[in-house]
C-alpha positions as CSV (number, residue, x, y, z in Angstrom):
1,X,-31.3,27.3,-21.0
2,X,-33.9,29.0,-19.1
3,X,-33.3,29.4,-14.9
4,X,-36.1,27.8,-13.0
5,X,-36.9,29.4,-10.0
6,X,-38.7,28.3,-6.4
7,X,-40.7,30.0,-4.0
8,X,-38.7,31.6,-1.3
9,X,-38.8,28.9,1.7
10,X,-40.0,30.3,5.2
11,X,-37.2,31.4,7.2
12,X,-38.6,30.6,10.5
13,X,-38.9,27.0,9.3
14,X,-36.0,24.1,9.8
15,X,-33.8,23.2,7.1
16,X,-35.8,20.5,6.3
17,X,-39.6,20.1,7.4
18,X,-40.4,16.9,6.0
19,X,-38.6,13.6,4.5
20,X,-38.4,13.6,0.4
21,X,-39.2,11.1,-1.7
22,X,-35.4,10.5,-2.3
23,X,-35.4,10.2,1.1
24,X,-37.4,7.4,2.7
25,X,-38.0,7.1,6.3
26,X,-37.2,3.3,6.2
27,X,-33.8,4.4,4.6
28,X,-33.0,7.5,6.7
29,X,-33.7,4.6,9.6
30,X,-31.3,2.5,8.4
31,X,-28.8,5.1,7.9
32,X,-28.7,6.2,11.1
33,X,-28.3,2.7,12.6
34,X,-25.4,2.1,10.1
35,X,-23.8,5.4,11.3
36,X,-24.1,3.6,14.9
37,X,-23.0,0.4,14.3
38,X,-21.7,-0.5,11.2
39,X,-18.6,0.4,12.1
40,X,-17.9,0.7,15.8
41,X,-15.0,3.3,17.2
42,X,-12.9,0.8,18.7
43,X,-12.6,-0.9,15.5
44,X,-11.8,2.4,13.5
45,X,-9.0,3.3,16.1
46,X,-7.5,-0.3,16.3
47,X,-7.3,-0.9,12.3
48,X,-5.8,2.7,12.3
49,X,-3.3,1.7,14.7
50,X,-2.2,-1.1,12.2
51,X,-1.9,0.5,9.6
52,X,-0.1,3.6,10.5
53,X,2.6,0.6,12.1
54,X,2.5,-0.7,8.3
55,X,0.5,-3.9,9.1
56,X,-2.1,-4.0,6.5
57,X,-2.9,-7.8,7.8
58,X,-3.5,-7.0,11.1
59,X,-6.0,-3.7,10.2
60,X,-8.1,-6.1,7.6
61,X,-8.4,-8.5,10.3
62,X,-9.8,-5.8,13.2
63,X,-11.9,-4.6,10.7
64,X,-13.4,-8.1,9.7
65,X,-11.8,-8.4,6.5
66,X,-10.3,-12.0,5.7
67,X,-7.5,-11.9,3.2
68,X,-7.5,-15.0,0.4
69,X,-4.0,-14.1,-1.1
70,X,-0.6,-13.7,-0.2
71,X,2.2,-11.5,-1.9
72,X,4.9,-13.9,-2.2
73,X,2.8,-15.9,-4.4
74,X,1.9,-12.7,-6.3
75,X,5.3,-12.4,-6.9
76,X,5.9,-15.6,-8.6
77,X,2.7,-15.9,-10.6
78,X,2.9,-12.2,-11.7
79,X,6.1,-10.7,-11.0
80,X,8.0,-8.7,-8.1
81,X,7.0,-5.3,-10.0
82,X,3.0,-6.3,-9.6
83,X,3.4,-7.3,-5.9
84,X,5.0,-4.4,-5.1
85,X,2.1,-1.8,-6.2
86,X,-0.4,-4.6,-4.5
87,X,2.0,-3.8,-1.0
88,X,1.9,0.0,-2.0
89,X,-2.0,0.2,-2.4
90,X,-2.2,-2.6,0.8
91,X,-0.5,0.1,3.5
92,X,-2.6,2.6,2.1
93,X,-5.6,0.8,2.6
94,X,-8.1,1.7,5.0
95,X,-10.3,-1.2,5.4
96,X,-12.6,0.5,7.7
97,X,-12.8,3.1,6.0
98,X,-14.4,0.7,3.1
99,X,-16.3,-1.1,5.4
100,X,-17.9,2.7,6.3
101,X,-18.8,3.0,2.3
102,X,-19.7,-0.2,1.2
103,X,-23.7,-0.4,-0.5
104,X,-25.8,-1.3,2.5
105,X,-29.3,-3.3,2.0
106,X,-31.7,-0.7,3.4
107,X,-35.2,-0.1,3.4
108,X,-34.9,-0.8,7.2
109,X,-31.7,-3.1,7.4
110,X,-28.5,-2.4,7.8
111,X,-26.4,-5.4,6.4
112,X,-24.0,-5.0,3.9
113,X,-25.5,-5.3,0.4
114,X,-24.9,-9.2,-0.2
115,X,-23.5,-10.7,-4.0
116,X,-21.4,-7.9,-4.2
117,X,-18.2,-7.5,-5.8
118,X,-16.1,-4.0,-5.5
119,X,-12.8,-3.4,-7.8
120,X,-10.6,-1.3,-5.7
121,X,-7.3,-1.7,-8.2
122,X,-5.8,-3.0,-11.4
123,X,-2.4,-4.0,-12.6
124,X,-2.0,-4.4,-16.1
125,X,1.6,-5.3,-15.7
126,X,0.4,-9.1,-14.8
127,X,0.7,-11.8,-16.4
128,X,-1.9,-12.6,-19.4
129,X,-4.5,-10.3,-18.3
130,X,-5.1,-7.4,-15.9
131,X,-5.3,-8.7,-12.1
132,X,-7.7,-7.0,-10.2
133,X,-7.4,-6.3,-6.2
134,X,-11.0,-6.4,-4.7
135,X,-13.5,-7.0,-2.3
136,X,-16.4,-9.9,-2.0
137,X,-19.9,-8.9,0.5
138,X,-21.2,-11.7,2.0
139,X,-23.1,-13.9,0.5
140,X,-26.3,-13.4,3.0
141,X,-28.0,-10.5,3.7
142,X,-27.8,-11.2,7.4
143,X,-24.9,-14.1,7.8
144,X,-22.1,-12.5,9.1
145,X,-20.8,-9.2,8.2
146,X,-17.2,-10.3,7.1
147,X,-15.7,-9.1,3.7
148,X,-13.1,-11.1,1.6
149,X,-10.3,-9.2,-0.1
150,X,-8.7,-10.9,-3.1
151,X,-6.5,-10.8,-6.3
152,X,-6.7,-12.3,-9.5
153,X,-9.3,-11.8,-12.7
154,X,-12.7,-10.5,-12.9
155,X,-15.4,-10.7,-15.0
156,X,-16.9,-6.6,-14.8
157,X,-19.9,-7.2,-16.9
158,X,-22.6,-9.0,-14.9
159,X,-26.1,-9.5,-15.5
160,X,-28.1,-7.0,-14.4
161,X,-31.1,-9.7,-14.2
162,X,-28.8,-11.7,-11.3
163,X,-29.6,-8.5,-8.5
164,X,-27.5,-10.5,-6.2
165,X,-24.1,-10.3,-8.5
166,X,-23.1,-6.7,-8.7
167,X,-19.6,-5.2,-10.2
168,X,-19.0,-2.1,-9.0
169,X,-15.5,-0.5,-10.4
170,X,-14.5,2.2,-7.6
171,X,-11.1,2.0,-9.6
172,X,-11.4,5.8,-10.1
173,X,-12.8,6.1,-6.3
174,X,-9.9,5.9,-4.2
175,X,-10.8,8.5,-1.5
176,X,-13.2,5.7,-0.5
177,X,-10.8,3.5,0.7
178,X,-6.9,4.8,0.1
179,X,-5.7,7.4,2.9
180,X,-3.9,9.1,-0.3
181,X,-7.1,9.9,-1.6
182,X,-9.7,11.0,1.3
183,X,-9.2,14.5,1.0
184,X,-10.6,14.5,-2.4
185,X,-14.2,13.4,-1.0
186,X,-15.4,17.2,-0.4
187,X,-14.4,18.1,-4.2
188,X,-16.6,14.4,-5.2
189,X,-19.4,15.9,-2.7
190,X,-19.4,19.6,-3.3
191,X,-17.1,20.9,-5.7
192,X,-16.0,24.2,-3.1
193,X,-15.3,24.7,0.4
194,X,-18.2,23.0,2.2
195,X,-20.7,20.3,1.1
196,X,-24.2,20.7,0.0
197,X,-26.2,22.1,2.9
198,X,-23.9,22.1,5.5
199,X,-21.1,25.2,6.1
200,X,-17.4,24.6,6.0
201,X,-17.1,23.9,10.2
202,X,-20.2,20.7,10.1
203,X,-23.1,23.2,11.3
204,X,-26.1,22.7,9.3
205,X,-28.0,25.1,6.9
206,X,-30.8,26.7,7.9
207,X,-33.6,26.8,5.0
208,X,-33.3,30.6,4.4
209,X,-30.2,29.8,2.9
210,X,-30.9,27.5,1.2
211,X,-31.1,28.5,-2.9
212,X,-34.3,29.4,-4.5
213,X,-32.9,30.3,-7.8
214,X,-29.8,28.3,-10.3
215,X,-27.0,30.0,-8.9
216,X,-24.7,28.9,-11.6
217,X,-21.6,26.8,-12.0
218,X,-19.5,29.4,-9.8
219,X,-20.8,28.1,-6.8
220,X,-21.0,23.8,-6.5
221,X,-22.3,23.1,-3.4
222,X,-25.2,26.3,-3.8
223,X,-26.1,24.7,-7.3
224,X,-26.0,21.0,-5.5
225,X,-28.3,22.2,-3.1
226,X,-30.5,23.9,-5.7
227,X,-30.5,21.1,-7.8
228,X,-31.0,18.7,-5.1
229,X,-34.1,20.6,-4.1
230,X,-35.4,21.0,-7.4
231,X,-35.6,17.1,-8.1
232,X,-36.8,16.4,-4.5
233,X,-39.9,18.3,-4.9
234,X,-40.7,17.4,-8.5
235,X,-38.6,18.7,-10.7
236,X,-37.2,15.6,-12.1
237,X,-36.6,16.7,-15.8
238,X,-35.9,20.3,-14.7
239,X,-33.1,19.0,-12.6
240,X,-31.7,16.8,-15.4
241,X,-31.5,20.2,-17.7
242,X,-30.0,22.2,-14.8
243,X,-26.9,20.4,-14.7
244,X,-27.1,19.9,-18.5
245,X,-27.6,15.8,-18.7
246,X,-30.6,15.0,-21.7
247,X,-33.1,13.0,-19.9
248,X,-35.2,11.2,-22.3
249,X,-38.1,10.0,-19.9
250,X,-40.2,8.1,-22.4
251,X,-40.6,4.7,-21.0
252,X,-39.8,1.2,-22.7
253,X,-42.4,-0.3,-24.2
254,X,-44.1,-3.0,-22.0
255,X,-44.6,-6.6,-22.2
256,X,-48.0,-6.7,-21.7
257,X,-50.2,-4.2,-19.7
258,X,-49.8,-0.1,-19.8
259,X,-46.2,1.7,-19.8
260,X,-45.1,2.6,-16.6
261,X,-44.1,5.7,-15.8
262,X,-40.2,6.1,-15.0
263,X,-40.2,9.8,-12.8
264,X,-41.4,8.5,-9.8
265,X,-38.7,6.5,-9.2
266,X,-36.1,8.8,-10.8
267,X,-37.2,11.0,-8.1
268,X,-36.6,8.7,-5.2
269,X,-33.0,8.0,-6.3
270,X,-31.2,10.0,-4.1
271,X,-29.0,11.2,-7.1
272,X,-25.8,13.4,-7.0
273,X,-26.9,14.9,-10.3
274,X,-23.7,17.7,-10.2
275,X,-22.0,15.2,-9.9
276,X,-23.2,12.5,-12.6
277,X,-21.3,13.7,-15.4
278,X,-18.5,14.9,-13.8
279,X,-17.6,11.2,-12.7
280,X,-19.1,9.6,-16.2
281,X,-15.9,11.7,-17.4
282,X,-13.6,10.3,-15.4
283,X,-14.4,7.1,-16.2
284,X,-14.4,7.6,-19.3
285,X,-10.8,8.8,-19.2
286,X,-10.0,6.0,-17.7
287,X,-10.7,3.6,-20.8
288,X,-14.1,2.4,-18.6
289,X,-17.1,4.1,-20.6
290,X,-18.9,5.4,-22.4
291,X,-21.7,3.5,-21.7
292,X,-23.7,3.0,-18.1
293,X,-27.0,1.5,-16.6
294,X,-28.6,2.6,-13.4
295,X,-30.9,-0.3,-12.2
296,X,-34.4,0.8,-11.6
297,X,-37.7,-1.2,-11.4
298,X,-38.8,-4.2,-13.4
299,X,-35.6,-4.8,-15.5
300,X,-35.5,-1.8,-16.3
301,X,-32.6,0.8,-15.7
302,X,-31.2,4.1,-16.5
303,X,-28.8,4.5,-19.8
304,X,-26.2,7.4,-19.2
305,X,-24.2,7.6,-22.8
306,X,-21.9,10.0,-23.5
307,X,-19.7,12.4,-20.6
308,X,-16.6,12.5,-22.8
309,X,-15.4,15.4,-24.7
310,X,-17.1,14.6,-27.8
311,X,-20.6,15.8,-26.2
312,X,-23.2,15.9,-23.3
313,X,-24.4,13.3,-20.8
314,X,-27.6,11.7,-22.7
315,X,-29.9,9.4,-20.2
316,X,-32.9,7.2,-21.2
317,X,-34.7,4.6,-19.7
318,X,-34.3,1.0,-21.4
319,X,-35.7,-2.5,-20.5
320,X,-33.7,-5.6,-20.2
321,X,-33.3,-6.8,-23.7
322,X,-31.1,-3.7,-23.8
323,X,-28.9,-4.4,-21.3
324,X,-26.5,-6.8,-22.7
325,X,-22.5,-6.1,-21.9
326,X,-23.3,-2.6,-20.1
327,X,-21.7,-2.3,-16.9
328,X,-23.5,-1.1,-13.8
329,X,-22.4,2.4,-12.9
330,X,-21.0,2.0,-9.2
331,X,-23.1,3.3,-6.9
332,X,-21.0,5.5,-5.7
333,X,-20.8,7.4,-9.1
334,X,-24.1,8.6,-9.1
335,X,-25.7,8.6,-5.5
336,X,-25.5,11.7,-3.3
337,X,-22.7,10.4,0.0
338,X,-25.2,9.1,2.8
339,X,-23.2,10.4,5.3
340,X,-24.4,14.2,4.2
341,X,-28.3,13.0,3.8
342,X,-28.0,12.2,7.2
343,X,-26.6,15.5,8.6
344,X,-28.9,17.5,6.6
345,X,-31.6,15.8,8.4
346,X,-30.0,16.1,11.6
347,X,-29.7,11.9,12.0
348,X,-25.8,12.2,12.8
349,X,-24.1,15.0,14.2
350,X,-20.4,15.8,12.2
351,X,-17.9,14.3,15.2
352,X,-20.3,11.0,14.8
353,X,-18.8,10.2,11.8
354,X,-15.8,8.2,10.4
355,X,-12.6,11.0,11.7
356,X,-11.2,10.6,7.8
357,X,-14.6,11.5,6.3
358,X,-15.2,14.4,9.4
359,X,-11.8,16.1,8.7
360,X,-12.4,15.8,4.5
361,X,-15.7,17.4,4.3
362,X,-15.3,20.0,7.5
363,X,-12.1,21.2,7.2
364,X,-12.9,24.3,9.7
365,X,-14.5,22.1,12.3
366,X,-12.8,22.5,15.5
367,X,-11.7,19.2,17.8
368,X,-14.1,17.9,20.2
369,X,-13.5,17.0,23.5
370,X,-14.8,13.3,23.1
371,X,-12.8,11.1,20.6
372,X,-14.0,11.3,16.5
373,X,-16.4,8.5,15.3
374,X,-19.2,6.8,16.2
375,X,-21.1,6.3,19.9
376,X,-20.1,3.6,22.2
377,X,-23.0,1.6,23.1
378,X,-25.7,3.3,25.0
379,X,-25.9,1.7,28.4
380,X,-29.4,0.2,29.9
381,X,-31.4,2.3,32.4
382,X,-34.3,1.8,34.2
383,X,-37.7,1.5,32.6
384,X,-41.0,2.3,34.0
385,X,-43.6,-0.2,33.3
386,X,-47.5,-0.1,34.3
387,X,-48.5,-2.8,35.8
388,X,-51.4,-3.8,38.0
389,X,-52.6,0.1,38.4
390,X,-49.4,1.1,39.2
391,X,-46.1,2.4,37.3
392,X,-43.0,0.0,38.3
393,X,-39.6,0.5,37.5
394,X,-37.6,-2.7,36.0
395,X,-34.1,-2.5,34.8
396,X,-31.6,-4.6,33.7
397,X,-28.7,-5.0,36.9
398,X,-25.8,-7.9,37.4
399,X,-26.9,-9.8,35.0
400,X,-30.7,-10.4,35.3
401,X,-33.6,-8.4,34.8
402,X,-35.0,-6.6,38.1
403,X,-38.6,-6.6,38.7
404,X,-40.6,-5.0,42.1
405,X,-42.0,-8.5,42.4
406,X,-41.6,-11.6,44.6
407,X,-40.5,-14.6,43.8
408,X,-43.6,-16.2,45.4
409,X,-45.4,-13.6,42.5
410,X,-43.4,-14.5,39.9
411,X,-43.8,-18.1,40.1
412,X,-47.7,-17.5,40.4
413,X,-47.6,-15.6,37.5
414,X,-45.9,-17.9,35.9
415,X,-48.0,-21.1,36.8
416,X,-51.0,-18.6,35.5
417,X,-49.5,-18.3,31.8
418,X,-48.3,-22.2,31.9
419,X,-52.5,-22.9,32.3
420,X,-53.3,-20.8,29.7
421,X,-53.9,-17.3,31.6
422,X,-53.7,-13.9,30.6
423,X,-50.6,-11.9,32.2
424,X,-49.1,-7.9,32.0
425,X,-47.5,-5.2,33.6
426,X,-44.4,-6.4,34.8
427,X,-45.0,-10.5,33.7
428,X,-45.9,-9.7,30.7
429,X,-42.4,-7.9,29.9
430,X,-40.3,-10.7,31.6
431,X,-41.7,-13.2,29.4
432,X,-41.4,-10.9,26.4
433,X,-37.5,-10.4,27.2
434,X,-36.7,-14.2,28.1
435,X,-39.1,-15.9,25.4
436,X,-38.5,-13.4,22.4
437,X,-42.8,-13.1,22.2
438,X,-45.1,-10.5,23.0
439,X,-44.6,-6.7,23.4
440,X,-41.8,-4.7,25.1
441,X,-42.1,-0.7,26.1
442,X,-40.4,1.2,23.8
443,X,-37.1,1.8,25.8
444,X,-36.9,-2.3,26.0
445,X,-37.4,-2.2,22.6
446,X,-34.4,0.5,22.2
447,X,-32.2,-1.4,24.8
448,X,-32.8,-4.7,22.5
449,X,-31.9,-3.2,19.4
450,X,-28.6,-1.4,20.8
451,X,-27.7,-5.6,21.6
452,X,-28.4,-6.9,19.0
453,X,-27.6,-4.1,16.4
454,X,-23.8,-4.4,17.5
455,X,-24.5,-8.6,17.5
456,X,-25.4,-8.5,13.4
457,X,-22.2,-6.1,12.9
458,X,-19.8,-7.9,14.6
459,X,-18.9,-6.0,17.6
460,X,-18.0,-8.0,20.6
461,X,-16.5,-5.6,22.7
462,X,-19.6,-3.9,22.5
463,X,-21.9,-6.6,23.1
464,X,-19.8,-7.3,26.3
465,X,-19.3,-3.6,27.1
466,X,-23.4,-4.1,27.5
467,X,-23.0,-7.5,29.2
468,X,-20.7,-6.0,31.7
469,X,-23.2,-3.1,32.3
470,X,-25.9,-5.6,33.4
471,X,-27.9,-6.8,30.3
472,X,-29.5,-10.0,30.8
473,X,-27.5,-12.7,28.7
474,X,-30.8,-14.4,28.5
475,X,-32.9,-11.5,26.5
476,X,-33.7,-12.8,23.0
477,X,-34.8,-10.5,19.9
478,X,-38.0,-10.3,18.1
479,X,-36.9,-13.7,16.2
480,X,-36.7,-15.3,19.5
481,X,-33.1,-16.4,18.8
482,X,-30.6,-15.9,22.0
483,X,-27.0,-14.5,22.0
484,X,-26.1,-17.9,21.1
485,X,-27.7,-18.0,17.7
486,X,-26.2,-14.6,16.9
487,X,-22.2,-16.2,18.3
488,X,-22.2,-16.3,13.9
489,X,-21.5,-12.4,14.0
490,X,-19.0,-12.8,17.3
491,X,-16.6,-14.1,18.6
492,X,-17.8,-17.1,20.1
493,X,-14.2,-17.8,22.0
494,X,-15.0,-15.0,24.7
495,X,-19.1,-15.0,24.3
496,X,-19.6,-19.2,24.7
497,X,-18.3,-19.6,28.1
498,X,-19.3,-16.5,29.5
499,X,-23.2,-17.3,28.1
500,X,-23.7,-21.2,28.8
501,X,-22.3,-20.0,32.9
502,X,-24.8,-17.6,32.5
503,X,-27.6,-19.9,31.6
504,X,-28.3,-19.4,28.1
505,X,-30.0,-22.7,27.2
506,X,-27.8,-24.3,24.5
507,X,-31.0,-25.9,22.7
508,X,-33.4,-22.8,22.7
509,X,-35.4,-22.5,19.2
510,X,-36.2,-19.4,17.5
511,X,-38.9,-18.6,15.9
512,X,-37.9,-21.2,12.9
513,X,-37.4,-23.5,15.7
514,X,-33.4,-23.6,14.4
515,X,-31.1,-24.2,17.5
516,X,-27.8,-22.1,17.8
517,X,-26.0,-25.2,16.2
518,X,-28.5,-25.2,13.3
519,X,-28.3,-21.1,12.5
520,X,-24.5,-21.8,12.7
521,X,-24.6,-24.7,10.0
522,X,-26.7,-22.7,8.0
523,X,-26.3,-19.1,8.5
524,X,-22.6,-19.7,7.0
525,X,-21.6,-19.3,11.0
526,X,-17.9,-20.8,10.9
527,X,-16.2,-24.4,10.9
528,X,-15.1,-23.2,14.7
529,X,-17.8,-22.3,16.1
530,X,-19.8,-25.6,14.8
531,X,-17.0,-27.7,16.7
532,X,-17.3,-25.3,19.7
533,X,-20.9,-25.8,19.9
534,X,-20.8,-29.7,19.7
535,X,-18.2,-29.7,22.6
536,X,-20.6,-28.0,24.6
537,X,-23.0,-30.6,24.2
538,X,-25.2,-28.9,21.4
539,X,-27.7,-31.8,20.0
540,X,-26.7,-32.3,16.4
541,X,-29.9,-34.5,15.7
542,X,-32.5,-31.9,15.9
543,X,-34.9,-30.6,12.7
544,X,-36.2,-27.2,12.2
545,X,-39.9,-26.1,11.7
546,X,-39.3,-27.1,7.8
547,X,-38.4,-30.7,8.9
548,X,-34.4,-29.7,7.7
549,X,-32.0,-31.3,9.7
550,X,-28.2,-30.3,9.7
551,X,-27.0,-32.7,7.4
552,X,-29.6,-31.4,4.4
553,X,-28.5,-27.7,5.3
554,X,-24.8,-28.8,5.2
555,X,-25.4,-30.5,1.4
556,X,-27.9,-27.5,0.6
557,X,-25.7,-25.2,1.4
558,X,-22.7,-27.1,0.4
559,X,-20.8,-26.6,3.1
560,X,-17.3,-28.6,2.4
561,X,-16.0,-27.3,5.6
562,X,-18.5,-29.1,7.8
563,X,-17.4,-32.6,6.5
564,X,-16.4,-33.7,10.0
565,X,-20.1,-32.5,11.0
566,X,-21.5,-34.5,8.5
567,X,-19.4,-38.0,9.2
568,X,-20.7,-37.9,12.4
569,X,-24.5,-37.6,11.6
570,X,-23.6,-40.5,8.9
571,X,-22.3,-42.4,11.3
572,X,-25.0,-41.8,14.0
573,X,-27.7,-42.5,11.6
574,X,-30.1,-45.7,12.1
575,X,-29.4,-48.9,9.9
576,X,-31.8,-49.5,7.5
């Protein structure tokens, strides 16, 4: 195999000048906000704290995790053998740790990846067929962010037409969830004493030393760099034949119109290609091969065959009449960890990141002064604003947003907008916090996603950490909807009271003109918090802007849990 070689990169320039293909700004946004939020510090620390005290129940429910089985009647169905390895893998389990790893939805969310299904272990020794422990992502891309952990069969061949239903086997990926296994997530992600483009102590690469030539199998994470580089900039098929996988590029043949050309979006996969065969291997030892698909656009996806001893890793693109009984390859197998595309582009510094995943991949890193894991929530500050001439400083204090007005001027102004008029500066961004509409200055716009970032992900300690720090509980997001449409994400126990004393209208619209009664009927928001709501006074016979009133959403959505709900609009319902 002939070496192919780059021009030397300038030394004077950073480690890396400009976003690849493989690396999208949308996704490298998301990232970043998933490294934030996704999974807060407090909730790392607490679910550790469980589970080092041996209560796996208590850790899966910090970390959002609902649990739809219980041992004892493992034990009966299946035996006290099978229960027992489900208890063994159940105190190893780090469910945070999971939640950290899970498939996200991207191209500029951060959700979980909904329809998912994730195999975490299997025990043959049940009865009639192997039992499977795994995990269920929501079912909405923006409902809440809770996972459900269960036992019992699975069906691990799923249509690859259905995007929303997606099997993916981490059966040989412990080190993404067990405690027994992190340490092993350098060797998955480099192969030698440091990951790809970072040194052994977390400090990143500069580009003069970075690879510009193969430097051979002796040295993983210099050949994952090279190889990693090589795709990035073109060098699709040369990348493939680096690492020694036969990429057949020749596209399927089309339906109708022209053939369509597979490298562009090979080369946007962010793809661990050291890695691909290395894990086809395993899986194949593991009685789960030889056979793989990589979706990719259209229907169509990447074939990997092969990976076992009897010969190389041999790819080809096929279309979807192919696909029949071929298991999706886990993500996980064949994408390069997020977590290092992030600190090579200088989105996350090391001590930002999950303490089990810091101390696996930096082993030299010395201990900061602050605690491992990600920020706690950046607190508001003033914000200068020009208005009439003039730069003013509002800011969010006790409570209530703080302008350098009146209230003789703010009532003018706002008997100007009710006829119709035109108002800025200062007006303009208090009707932009409290009505959701119009445009806030940019560090508005940062203070309102640091809310409601930590809203969609659950975090309520952080959401009141902001609360307490003077954050209007009025301020709505671009949807318009309040902090009472998002109580499906938190726990509305603590947030109701504190936001109806506040003044948070309990009948507000968004911009679907859904109440926070109808977004919690329909947005899967729980049984709970629908009761909640009502007993506050929440109008139950209101329709939203597609004329849907809560008792279609509760049949559309067929939400058995909300039969009290429904008896009551039944009941309430005009004769005739």
């Amino acid at each position: 195999m002939n070496a192919v070689s780059m021009p030397a990169p300038d030394p004077t320039a950073t480690a890396a000048p400009r976003r690849p293909l493989s690396y999208p700004s949308d996704e490298a946004s998301s990232r970043r906000r998933i490294l934030r939020y996704a999974v807060p510090r407090w909730m790392i620390e607490q679910a550790t704290e469980r589970r080092l005290d041996g209560d796996w129940r208590g850790a899966c429910a910090v970390a959002n995790v609902d649990v739809a089985f219980d041992l004892a009647g493992i034990a009966r169905e299946h035996g006290d053998a099978v229960a027992a390895a489900v208890e063994d893998d159940l105190l190893r389990l780090a469910p945070d740790l999971l939640r950290w790893h899970l498939p996200r939805v991207l191209t500029g969310r951060t959700t979980i990846r909904n329809g998912q299904t994730l195999i975490l272990a299997g025990y043959p020794g049940a009865a009639e067929t192997t039992q499977y422990l795994h995990v269920t992502t929501p079912t909405m891309v923006e409902g809440p962010q809770r996972l459900l952990l269960r036992f019992g069969r699975i069906d691990q061949v799923v249509s690859p037409r259905d995007h929303r239903r997606v099997v993916h086997d981490w059966t040989t990926l412990r080190h993404l969830w067990d405690v027994r296994h992190t340490g092993a997530l350098l060797e998955r992600h480099g192969g030698g004493d440091r990951p790809p483009f970072c040194d052994a102590d977390g400090t990143r690469r500069a580009a003069g030393d970075l690879p510009t030539a193969d430097p051979g199998p002796a040295d993983p994470p210099t050949r994952a760099e090279w190889v990693t580089l090589l795709h990035e900039r073109g060098g699709v098929e040369a990348a493939f034949a680096a690492v020694g996988v036969a990429l057949d590029p020749t596209p399927p043949k089309p339906r109708w119109g022209r053939p369509i050309d597979p490298l562009p979006s090979l080369e946007r996969l962010p793809l661990a290609l050291t890695r691909l065969e290395p894990e086809i291997r395993l899986l194949v030892r593991a009685g789960l091969g030889p056979r793989f698909q990589i979706p990719l656009f259209y229907g169509n996806s990447l074939l990997l065959e092969g990976g076992g001893p009897a010969g190389e890793l041999r790819t080809r693109i096929i279309d979807p009449e192919e696909l029949s009984g071929i298991p999706v390859l886990a993500e996980a197998c064949w994408r390069r960890l997020p977590d290092l595309d992030a600190l090579r582009h200088g989105d996350v510094a090391p001590d930002r990141l999950h303490p089990l995943i810091r101390d696996a991949l930096f082993p030299l890193r010395a201990d900061p002064a602050e605690p491992v894991g990600p920020p706690d929530p950046r607190l508001p500050s003033p914000v200068r604003v020009r208005c009439r001439g003039e730069w003013h400083e509002v800011s969010f204090q006790d409570g209530a947003l703080r302008v350098p007005h009146s209230a003789d001027e703010q009532r003018r102004e706002s008997a100007m907008r009710a006829f119709g008029g035109a108002v800025a500066g200062c007006f303009a961004v208090t009707h932009a916090v409290f009505r959701g509409e119009g445009r806030l200055p940019k560090a508005l716009r940062e203070q309102r996603r640091e809310l409601y970032s930590r809203v969609q992900h659950g975090d309520t300690p952080g959401v009141l950490r902001l609360l307490d720090a003077g954050i209007d509980p009025r301020f709505r997001d671009g949807r318009r909807r309040t902090l009472l449409h998002a109580l499906i994400h938190l726990d509305h126990e603590v947030l109701l009271p504190r936001l109806l004393a506040a003044g948070v209208d309990l009948e507000a619209v968004d911009h679907n003109r859904r109440t926070a009664l109808h977004v919690a009927v329909g947005d899967n928001g729980s049984a709970a918090l629908v009761r909640a709501l009502l007993e506050a006074g929440a109008n139950p016979g209101v329709d939203d802007d597609m004329g849907l009133s809560l008792s279609q959403l509760i049949r559309l959505h067929k939400r058995t849990d909300l039969d009290f709900l429904l008896a009551l609009l039944d009941r309430d319902r005009p004769a005739g």
